[in-house]
N, C-alpha and C positions, 0 to 999 in steps of 0.2 A: 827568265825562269824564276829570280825569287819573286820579281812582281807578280808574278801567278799563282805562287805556293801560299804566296803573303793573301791576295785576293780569294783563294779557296779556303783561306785560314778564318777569316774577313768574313764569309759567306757561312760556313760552316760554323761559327759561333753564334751569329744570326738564327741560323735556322735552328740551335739545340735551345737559345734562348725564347725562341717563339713556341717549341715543343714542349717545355717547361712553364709556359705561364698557364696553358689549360691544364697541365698533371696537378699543378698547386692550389688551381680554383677547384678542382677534383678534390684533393686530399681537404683542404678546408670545408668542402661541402660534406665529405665523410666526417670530419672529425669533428663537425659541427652538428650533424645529425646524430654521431653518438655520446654530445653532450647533453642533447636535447636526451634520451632516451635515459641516460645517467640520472640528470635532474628528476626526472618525474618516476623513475625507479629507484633511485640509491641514494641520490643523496642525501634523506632522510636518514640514514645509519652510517654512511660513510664519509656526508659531511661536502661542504661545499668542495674540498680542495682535495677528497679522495683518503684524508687520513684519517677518516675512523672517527669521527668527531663531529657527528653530527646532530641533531637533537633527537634522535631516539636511543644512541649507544649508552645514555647512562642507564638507560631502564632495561636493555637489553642483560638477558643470561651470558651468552658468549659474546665480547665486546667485537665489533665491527672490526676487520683488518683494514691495515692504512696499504689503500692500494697505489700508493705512490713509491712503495719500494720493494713491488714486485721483482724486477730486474734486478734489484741490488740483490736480491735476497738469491737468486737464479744465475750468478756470477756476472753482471751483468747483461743480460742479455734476456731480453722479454719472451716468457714460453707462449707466444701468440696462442698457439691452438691448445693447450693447456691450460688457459685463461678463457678461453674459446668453448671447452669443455667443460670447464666451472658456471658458466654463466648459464650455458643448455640444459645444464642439469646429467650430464652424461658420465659428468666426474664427480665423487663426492668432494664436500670442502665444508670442515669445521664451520658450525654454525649455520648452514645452509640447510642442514638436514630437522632443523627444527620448526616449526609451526610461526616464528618469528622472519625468517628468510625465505618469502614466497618463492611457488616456484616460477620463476619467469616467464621461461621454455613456454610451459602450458599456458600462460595468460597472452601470450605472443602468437600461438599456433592457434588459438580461440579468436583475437583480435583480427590474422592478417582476411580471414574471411570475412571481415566488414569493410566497407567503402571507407578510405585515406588511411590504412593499417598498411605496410610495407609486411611482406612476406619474412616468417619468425627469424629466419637463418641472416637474411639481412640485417635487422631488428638487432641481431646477437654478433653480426659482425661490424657492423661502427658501432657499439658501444664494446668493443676489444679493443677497437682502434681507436677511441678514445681513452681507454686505460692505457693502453699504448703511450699515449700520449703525455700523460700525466708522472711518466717516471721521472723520479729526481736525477738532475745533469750533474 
């Protein structure tokens, strides 16, 4: 009998380690598609590493927020859809509402109607989940 439990034990870390290398090619391919969407929308004001430092915030009115310590600033703990809702434009947020901080949303919901544009709501959720990403450990 323990040679059995031990063999199902055996078996069954096999199989959650084989279920775990597609979820991680998955999450990398997310968080890698919203770094691609970061770079070519943000990091111009918020800087190669998310804190606010990029080559437009000195010229900027309202200085770019350093999105790396979202979490910290939220008890820890990343307000996903909340961040989700800043980026769509559904939420306001300091500095977004100025002529300096396009609206995304719209240029995303214009784009996904052309050929190789992902549909806007995806567009706006791996680059969440790359902010996500970016919080300090």
């Amino acid at each position: 009998m323990p040679r059995l439990l031990g063999t199902c034990g055996a078996l069954l870390a096999i199989c959650c380690a084989a279920a775990a290398a597609p979820a991680a090619a998955q999450q990398d391919r997310v968080i890698g598609d919203g770094r691609a969407e970061y770079e070519r929308h943000c990091q111009a004001c918020h800087g190669d590493s998310g804190r606010g430092d990029g080559q437009m915030a000195k010229i900027l009115v309202i200085p770019p927020a350093d999105l790396t310590v979202i979490a910290e600033a939220n008890e820890g703990s990343f307000p996903f859809w909340q961040i989700y809702a800043a980026i769509d434009g559904s939420q306001e947020v300091s500095g977004h509402e100025t002529f300096q901080m396009p609206e995304y949303w719209a240029r995303f919901r214009e784009e996904e109607t052309k050929p190789g544009y992902a549909a806007a709501h995806l567009r706006v959720l791996v680059l969440t989940h790359y902010l996500e990403s970016l919080q300090a450990q």
